[in-house]
N, C-alpha and C positions, 0 to 999 in steps of 0.2 A: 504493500500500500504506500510507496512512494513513486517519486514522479523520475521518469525513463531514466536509465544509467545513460547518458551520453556518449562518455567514456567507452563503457561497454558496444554501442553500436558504431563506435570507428574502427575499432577494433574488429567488427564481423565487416564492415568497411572493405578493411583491409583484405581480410581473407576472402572474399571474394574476387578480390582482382589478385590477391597472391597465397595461396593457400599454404606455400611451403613455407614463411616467415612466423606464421602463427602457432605457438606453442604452450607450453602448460608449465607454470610454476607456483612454490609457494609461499605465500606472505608471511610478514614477522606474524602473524597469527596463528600458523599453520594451516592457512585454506589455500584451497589451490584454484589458480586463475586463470585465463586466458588468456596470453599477453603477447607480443610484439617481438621478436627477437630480432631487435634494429639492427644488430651485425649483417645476418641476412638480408633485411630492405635495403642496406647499404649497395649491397651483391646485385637487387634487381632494380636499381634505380644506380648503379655506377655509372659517372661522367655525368649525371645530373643531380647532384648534392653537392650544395656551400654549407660550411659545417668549422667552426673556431672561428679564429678572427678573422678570417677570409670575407674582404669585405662585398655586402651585396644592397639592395635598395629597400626598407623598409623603414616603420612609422615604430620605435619603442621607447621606452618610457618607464621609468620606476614602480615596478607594480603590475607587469600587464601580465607578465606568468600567472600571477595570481589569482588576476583577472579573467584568464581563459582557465583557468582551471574549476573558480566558479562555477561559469559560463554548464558546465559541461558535469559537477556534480550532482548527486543526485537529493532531494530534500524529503521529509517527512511529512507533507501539509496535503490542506484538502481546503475546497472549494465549498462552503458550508449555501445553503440557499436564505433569502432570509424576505419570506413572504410580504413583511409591514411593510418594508422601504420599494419593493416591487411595482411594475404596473402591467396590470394585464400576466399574471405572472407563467398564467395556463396555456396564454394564446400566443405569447411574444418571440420572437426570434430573433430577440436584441437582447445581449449580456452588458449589466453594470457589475465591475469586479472590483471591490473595494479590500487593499491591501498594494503592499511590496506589490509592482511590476515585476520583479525579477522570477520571485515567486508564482504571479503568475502567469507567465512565460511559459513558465517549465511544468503548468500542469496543466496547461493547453496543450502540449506537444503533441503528443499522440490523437486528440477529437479534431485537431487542428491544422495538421503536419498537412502541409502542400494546397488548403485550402483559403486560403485570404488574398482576395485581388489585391488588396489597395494596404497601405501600411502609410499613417499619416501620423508625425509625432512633431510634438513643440515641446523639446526639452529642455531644461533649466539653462540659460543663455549664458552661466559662469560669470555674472556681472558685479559680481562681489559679497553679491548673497549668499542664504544658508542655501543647502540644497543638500535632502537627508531621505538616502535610500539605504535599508538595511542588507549587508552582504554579509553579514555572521550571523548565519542560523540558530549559531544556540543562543544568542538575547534580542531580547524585546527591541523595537524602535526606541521606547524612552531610557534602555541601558545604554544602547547606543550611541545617543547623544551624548548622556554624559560622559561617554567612556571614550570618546572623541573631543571631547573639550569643547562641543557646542552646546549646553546645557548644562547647569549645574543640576546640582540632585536635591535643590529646593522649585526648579522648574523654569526659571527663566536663562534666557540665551545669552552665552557669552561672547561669543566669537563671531561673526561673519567672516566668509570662505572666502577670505582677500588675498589680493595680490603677492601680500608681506609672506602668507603661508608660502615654503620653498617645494610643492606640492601641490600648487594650484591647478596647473593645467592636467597636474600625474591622478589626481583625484578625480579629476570631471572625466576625464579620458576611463580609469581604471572602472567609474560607476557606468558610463555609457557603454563600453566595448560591450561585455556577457550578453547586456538586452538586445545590443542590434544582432550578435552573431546567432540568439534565440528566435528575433525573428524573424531572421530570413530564413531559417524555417519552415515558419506557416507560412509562408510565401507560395503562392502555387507558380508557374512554371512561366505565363503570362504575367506575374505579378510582378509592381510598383512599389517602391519604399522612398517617402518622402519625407525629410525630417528638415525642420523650418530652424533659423539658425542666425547668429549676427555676429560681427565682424569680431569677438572675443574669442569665440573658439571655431571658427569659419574652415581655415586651414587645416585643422588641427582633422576636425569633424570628416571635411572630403578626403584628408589622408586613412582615416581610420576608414571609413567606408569602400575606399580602392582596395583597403586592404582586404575585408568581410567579401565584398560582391565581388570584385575586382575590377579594376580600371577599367577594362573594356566594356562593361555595365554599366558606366558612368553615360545618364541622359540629357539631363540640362543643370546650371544652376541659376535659378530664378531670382530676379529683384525686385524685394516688394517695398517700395518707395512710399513710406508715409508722410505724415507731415517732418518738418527738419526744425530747425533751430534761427532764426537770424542772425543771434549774440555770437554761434558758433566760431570761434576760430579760425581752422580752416573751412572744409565743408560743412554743408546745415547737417548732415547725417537724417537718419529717421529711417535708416535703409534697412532691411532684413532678407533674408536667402530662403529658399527651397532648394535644399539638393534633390536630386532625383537619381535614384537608383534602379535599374532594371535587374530581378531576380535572373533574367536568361534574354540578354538585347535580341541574341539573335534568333530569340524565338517571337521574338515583337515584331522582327523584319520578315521573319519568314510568315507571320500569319498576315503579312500587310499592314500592323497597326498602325495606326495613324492620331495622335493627341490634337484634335478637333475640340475649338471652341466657338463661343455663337461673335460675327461679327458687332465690334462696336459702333454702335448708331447706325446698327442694323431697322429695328425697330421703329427710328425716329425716321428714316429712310422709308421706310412703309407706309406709317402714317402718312407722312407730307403727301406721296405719290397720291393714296387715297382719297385726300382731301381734295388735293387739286383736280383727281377726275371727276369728285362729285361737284365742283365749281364751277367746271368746262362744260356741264352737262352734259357725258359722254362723249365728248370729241375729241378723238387723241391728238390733234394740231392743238389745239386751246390747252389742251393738257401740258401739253410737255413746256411750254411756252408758260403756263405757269410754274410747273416746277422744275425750268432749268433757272426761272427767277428765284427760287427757293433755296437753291442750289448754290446760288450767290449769295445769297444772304448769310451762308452757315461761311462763319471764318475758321473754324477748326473739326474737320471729320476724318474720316478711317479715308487712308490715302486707294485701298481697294474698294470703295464703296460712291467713288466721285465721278467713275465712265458708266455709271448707271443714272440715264438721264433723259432715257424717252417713255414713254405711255401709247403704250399700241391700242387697237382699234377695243379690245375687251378689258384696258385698263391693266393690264402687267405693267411692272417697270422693265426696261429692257439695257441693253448696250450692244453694239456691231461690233465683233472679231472677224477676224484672217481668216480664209481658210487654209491658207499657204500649209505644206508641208515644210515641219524642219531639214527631213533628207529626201532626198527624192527615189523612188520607187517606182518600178514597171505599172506595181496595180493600183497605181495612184494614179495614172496618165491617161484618163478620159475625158470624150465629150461633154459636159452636162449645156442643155440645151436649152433656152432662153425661153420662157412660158409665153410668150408673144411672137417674138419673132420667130422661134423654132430653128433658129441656127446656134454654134454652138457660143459659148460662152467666152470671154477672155481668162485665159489657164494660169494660175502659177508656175513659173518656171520649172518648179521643183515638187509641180503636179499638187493634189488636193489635201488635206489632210486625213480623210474621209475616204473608206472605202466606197464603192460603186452602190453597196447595200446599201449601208448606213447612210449614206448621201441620198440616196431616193428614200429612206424613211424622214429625213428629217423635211426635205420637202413636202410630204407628206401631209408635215406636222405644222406644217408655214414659220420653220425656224429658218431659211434662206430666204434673206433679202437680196430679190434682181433688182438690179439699175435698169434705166428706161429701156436701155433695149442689151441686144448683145455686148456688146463694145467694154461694156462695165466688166467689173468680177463681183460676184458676188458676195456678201459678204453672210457671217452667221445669228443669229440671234440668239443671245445668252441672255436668261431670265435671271433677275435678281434673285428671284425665289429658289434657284438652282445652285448660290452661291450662300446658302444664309449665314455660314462657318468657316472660319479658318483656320491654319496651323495656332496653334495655340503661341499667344506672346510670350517671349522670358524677361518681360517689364510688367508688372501691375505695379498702377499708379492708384492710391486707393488711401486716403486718410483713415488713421484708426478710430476718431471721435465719434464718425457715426455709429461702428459696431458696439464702441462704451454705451453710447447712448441709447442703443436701442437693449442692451441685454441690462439696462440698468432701467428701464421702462417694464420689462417684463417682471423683473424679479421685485422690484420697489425699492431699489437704494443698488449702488453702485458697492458691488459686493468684487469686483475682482477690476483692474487698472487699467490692463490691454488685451483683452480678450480679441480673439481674430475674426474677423467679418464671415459672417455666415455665408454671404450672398459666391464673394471669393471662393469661400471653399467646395460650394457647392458646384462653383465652373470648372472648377479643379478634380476633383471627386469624380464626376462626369467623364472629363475628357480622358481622365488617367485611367478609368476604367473602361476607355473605349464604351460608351453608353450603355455597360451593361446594367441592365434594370434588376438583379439578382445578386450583384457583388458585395460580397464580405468584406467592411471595410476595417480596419482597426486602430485604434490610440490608444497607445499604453503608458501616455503622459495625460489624461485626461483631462484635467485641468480644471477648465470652467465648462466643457462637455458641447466646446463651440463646433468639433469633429462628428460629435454623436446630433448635434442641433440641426447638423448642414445635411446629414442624410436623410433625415424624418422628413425637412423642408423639400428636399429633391426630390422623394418620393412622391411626395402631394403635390408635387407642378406635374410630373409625367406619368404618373400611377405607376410608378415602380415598385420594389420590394427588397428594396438591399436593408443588406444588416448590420449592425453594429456592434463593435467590442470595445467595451470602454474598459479601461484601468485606470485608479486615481487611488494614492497615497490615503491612508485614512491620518493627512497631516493636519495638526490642529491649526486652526481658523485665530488663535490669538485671544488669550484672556479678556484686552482690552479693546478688538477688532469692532466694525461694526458689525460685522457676524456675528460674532458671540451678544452684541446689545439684543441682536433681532432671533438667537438661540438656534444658532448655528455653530456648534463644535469644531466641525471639521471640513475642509474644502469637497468631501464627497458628498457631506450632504444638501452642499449649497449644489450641487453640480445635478445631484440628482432632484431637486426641487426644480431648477431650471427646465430638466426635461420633461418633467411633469406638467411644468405653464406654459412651455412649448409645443407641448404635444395637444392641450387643449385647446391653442388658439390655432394650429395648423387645422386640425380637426373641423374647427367651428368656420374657419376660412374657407375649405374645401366645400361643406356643406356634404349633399349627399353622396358628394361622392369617395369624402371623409371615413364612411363606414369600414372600407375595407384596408385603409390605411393603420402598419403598425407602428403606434406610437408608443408602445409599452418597452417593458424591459424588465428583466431577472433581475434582480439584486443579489448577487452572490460575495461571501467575505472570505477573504484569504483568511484560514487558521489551521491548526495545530492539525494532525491527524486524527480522524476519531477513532483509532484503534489503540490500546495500551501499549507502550513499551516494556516485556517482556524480558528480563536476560536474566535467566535464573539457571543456575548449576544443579544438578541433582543431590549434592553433599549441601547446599544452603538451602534446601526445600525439604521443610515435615510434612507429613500426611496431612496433618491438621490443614495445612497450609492451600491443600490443592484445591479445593473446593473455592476458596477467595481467588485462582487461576484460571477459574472456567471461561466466564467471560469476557473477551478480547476488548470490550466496545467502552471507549472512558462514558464516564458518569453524566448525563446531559445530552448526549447525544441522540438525537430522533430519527426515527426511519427515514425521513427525506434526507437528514446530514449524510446516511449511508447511501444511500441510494445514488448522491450526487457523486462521491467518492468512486463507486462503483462505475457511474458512467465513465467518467472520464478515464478509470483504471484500465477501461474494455474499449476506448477509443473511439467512443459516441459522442454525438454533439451533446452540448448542455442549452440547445433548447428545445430537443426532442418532446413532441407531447406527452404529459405524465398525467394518467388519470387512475386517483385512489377510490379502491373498490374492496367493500367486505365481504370476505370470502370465509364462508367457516367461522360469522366471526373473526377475524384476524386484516388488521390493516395490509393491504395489498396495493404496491404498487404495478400498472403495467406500461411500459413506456413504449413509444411507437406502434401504439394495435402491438405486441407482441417481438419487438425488437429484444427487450426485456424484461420478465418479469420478478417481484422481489418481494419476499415476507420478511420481516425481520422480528416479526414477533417471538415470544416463548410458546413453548406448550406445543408445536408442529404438529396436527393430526396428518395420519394416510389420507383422511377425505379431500382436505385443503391440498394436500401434494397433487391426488390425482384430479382434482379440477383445474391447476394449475398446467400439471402436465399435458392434459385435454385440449388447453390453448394452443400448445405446440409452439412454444416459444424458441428462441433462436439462443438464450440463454436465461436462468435460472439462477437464482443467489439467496440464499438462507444465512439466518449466523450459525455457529453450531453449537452457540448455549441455546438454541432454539428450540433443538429436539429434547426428547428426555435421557434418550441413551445414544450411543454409540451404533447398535444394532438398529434405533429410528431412521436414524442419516441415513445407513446403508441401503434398507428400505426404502428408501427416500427415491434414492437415488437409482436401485432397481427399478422403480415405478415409470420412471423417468427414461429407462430404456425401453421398457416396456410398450410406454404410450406414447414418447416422442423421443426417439430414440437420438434422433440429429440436436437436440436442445443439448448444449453446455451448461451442466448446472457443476456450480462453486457454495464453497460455505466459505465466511469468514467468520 
C-alpha cells in the first residue's frame, strides 16, 4: 500500500533492453534485490559513457542527487476522499487534491501514467519569499518549517528565502526538479507541459526542463507583458514567461499538430462587416464602400485581418488571392476558360495552384473571380470566415488588474494579489490541446485554482468536457490575513470556495444548457496510509498480543478512505462512479457498474460473497479482519472461482 517503487521500474527499464546487466544481490538487510551490474552496462553502452571529471554539458547544482532520488522513492500515503469540501462528488470528473504536490504526484502514477494532455503550473517565482514544500516524509509540514529555520516553534516566520541564503537558487531548483520529472509522467505521448515563470529563475527553469524532456522538446517560450513600472530604472519590467514543453515534439509533427488561436479583432471585424451590410440595405457596392470606411477609421488591428475588405452579393466578408503556383508542375498547366467569352484565361507562368479538380469545384462554388473578359487572370476568393484563427502568438499583451478585479468581485475581497486571467488561459488551454473537448488538464501548483476556473469556463463556451486536477498546498492563509478575518485557514480552501462561485455563475450564465456542464469536483486530502505499520519479530510478540495484530486498518478510517487507497493501488481513475449499496446488510461499494467491487465490513457472510460474486466483477477487495476465520477467506474466495472465476479478489 504505497505508491510505485520508481527505482524498481528503471531497473525492469533496463532489463528489457539488456537482460544480461541485471542481476541479484543482497542489502545491509539481508534481502535480496534486483539490481544493475553497471560494470556490465558499461560493456553494452562502451564508447558512449562520460563518466569522472571528463567534462560534458549539463544543469547541476548542490542537492540534485538528492533530489532525483526523491523524485523516484517510494512513500506511504493515501488519497483520503472528503465528501463536505466536494461538489457534485458522485457525478464529477474533476479532482481537488489538497496536500504536498510531491506526494501527490507519486500516487497518481499508476491511474494517471501516460494520460494528461495539458500540464499547466505557476510555481513559486523564487522572488524572495517563503516557498514551503515538504520533501522529508517522516515530518509534518509544521516540523519542517521549523526545522529549516522558516518558523519558529511558537508559529511565526523567521526567515524569507533571500538572496543572502548561499542556496537560493540550489533550493528552488532541488524542490522543483522530482515534481517536473513526476510529471512528465502523466504526460501522455501528445502531451504539453507548461510552467509560467519570471526572469529570477527563467534560465535556471529552461535548463532544468532540457534537461527532464530534453532540448529537442523544447516548443516556445512565451511573453506575457503586463503592466510595467515608469519609476523603473532600466526597463518598466511587468514581463512573465510560458515555457513550453512537448512530452514527444515529434509526435506533434507527425500527427500534424498545429497550436491555433482565435484571431485578434477577429470578432470586431465581423461585427463592422454586419452592420455595414444591414446599412447598405443589401448591396454589396454600398457595403464595402462602407466598410472599407470602417477600415480606416481602426488605427491599430491584426496586420492579417486588414486584406479582408469587401462584402459580396450574400454579405460574406471577402479578400482576392493569387492563384499562381509557387513551383511549376505539368498538372498544373491548363486551360481554364473564361465564363463569357469561353476562351481560355490568362495563365500563371508557373501554371495554377489548383488542381484541374479542385479548380472546377471551387468554380462551382463562385470562389473564382473573372475579370471582364479573358485577358484578366483570375483571381481566388478567400472568406474571412475561412480564416477565423491563427498560429498562436508568443507575445500576450494582457494587464493583470482586470483578472485581480474580477476574481476579487467573485469571491468578495481581494483574497490572492496576481492571480492569472482566466480568459488567457483558456486561449491557451485550447490551443495547447489542439481543441480537444475531453482533455485532462492538470496544476499541481494550484494556487488561486485560476487553471481549474479557465477549464469549467471553456467548457461552457463550447460544450466541452475536459477535466481537471488541481493540487494546492494545505498552506496557511496567515493569522492576520484577510483570509483568516473572512475564516479562511488555508489557501485551498479559499481556492476551493472560488470554484464553487465559479461554477455557479458559469452554470447560471449558460442557462439550459448549463445542465450538462461539470462544474463539481472531488475533494481528496493527501495523508498518512490507512493501513498500520506493522514490524514485529516473533521473539517481541506474546500470544496475548496477537489478537490487538489482527486488524491492519488505523483507527478512523472509513470504507470510502479504503476504497480510495484501493483504487489508485489497482491503477483506476479516482473519478470512476462509486455507488454505495446494502448488500447483506453490509456497506458495499461498486465502482464502474462492476470495474470494482469492495466490502470492508466485519462479520463477511457466504450470502454477501456470493451476490457479490454474481456481479462478476473485474476485481474484488475485503479486509481480512473481515471474515471470522481463516477457513471464511478461503471460502470466500473458492466462491469467487466458482461464480466469477476471471474476478481478482485481494484482502487487505
Amino acid at each position: 500500500m504505497t505508491s510505485p517503487d520508481l527505482t524498481a521500474n528503471n531497473v525492469a527499464k533496463i532489463a528489457e533492453l539488456f537482460p544480461s546487466v541485471v542481476t541479484e544481490s543482497i542489502d545491509a538487510d539481508g534481502k535480496l534485490n534486483r539490481v544493475v551490474d553497471f560494470d556490465l552496462l558499461r560493456q553494452e553502452l562502451s564508447g558512449h559513457i562520460v563518466e569522472g571529471p571528463q567534462e560534458r554539458y549539463q544543469l547541476d547544482w548542490p542537492g540534485k542527487r538528492a533530489a532525483s532520488f526523491v523524485s523516484n522513492a517510494p512513500i506511504a500515503k493515501a488519497l483520503r476522499p472528503v465528501r463536505g469540501e466536494s461538489v457534485d462528488f458522485d457525478t464529477t470528473k474533476n479532482l481537488f487534491i489538497q496536500g504536498d504536490n510531491l506526494d501527490a504526484l507519486k500516487l497518481l502514477q499508476e491511474s494517471y501514467l501516460g494520460k494528461v494532455n495539458l500540464i499547466y503550473i505557476d510555481p513559486p517565482y523564487n522572488t524572495g519569499n517563503d516557498f514551503i514544500y515538504e520533501d522529508d516524509f517522516a515530518e509534518t509540514a509544521d516540523e519542517y518549517l521549523v526545522r529549516s529555520g522558516q518558523r519558529a516553534s511558537t508559529g511565526e516566520h523567521l526567515v524569507a528565502h533571500s538572496e543572502s541564503n548561499g542556496r537560493f537558487h540550489s533550493d528552488w531548483l532541488s524542490m522543483m526538479y522530482p515534481r517536473v520529472k513526476l510529471a512528465r509522467q502523466l504526460l501522455a505521448d501528445n502531451g504539453v507541459f507548461v510552467a509560467a515563470i519570471d526572469d529570477h529563475e527563467h534560465a535556471n527553469l529552461r535548463a532544468m526542463l532540457d534537461s527532464v524532456f530534453g532540448a529537442e522538446n523544447f516548443l516556445a517560450n512565451v511573453v506575457w507583458q503586463g503592466s510595467g513600472k515608469n519609476d523603473a530604472r532600466f526597463t518598466s519590467g511587468g514581463v512573465d514567461y510560458m515555457l513550453v514543453y512537448a512530452r514527444s515534439k515529434a509526435t506533434l509533427v507527425e500527427n500534424d499538430v498545429r497550436f491555433k488561436g482565435p484571431k485578434r479583432g477577429y470578432d470586431d471585424v465581423v461585427a463592422a462587416g454586419q452592420r455595414c451590410w444591414k446599412e447598405a440595405g443589401g448591396d454589396p457596392v454600398r457595403a464595402t464602400e462602407r466598410f472599407r470606411a470602417w477600415w480606416r477609421s481602426k488605427p491599430d488591428v491584426e496586420p492579417g485581418l486588414t486584406a479582408y475588405s469587401e462584402i459580396d452579393g450574400d454579405g460574406r466578408i471577402f479578400t482576392r488571392d493569387n492563384l499562381r503556383s509557387p513551383n511549376p508542375r505539368e498538372n498544373l498547366m491548363y486551360d481554364v476558360p473564361h465564363p463569357r467569352t469561353g476562351l481560355p484565361v490568362k495563365r500563371h507562368p508557373n501554371g495554377w495552384v489548383y488542381a484541374r479538380e479542385r479548380m472546377q469545384a471551387l468554380i462551382g462554388e463562385g470562389r473564382i473571380l473573372f475579370g471582364v473578359d479573358h485577358t484578366t487572370t483570375p483571381r481566388l476568393k478567400r472568406f474571412l470566415s475561412d480564416t477565423s484563427t491563427q498560429a498562436m502568438r508568443p507575445v500576450i499583451s494582457k494587464e493583470r488588474a482586470p483578472a485581480s478585479d474580477a476574481l476579487a468581485r467573485l469571491l468578495g475581497g481581494k483574497y490572492f494579489d496576481y492571480p492569472k486571467d482566466v480568459g488567457v488561459l483558456e486561449t491557451w488551454i485550447n490551443a495547447l490541446t489542439g481543441n480537444d473537448k475531453e482533455a485532462v488538464v492538470l496544476d499541481f501548483f494550484g494556487g488561486s485554482a485560476s487553471t481549474a476556473h479557465a477549464v469549467m469556463a471553456l467548457n461552457a463556451s463550447d460544450g466541452g468536457s475536459r477535466r481537471f486536477i488541481l493540487v494546492q498546498l494545505d498552506e496557511p492563509s496567515g493569522p492576520k490575513s484577510f483570509a483568516a478575518h473572512h475564516g479562511f485557514t488555508t489557501i485551498a480552501e479559499i481556492s476551493r470556495e472560488r470554484l464553487r462561485r465559479a461554477g455557479v455563475e458559469l452554470k447560471g450564465r449558460a442557462g439550459l444548457l448549463g445542465e450538462s456542464l461539470d462544474v463539481g469536483f472531488r475533494a481528496l486530502r493527501v495523508d498518512t496510509t490507512n493501513l498500520l505499520d506493522f514490524l514485529r519479530t516473533p521473539d517481541d510478540t506474546n500470544q496475548l498480543d496477537l489478537t490487538g495484530l489482527q486488524d491492519s486498518v488505523k483507527p478512523g478510517r472509513s470504507g470510502e478512505d479504503l476504497l480510495f487507497q484501493v483504487i489508485l493501488d489497482w491503477g483506476l481513475e479516482a473519478t470512476l462512479p462509486i455507488s454505495i449499496e446494502q448488500i447483506d446488510g453490509k456497506e458495499t461499494f461498486v465502482v464502474d457498474e462492476g470495474a470494482l467491487v469492495a466490502c470492508f465490513e466485519d462479520n463477511v457472510t457466504p450470502k454477501l460473497v456470493r451476490e457479490l460474486a454474481a456481479l462478476q466483477p473485474l476485481r474484488a477487495i475485503f479486509r481480512d479482519s473481515g471474515f471470522p476465520s481463516d477457513g471464511a477467506r478461503i471460502n470466500s474466495q473458492q466462491i469467487f472461482k466458482e461464480l466469477s472465476p476471471a474476478t481478482d479478489m485481494k484482502v487487505i
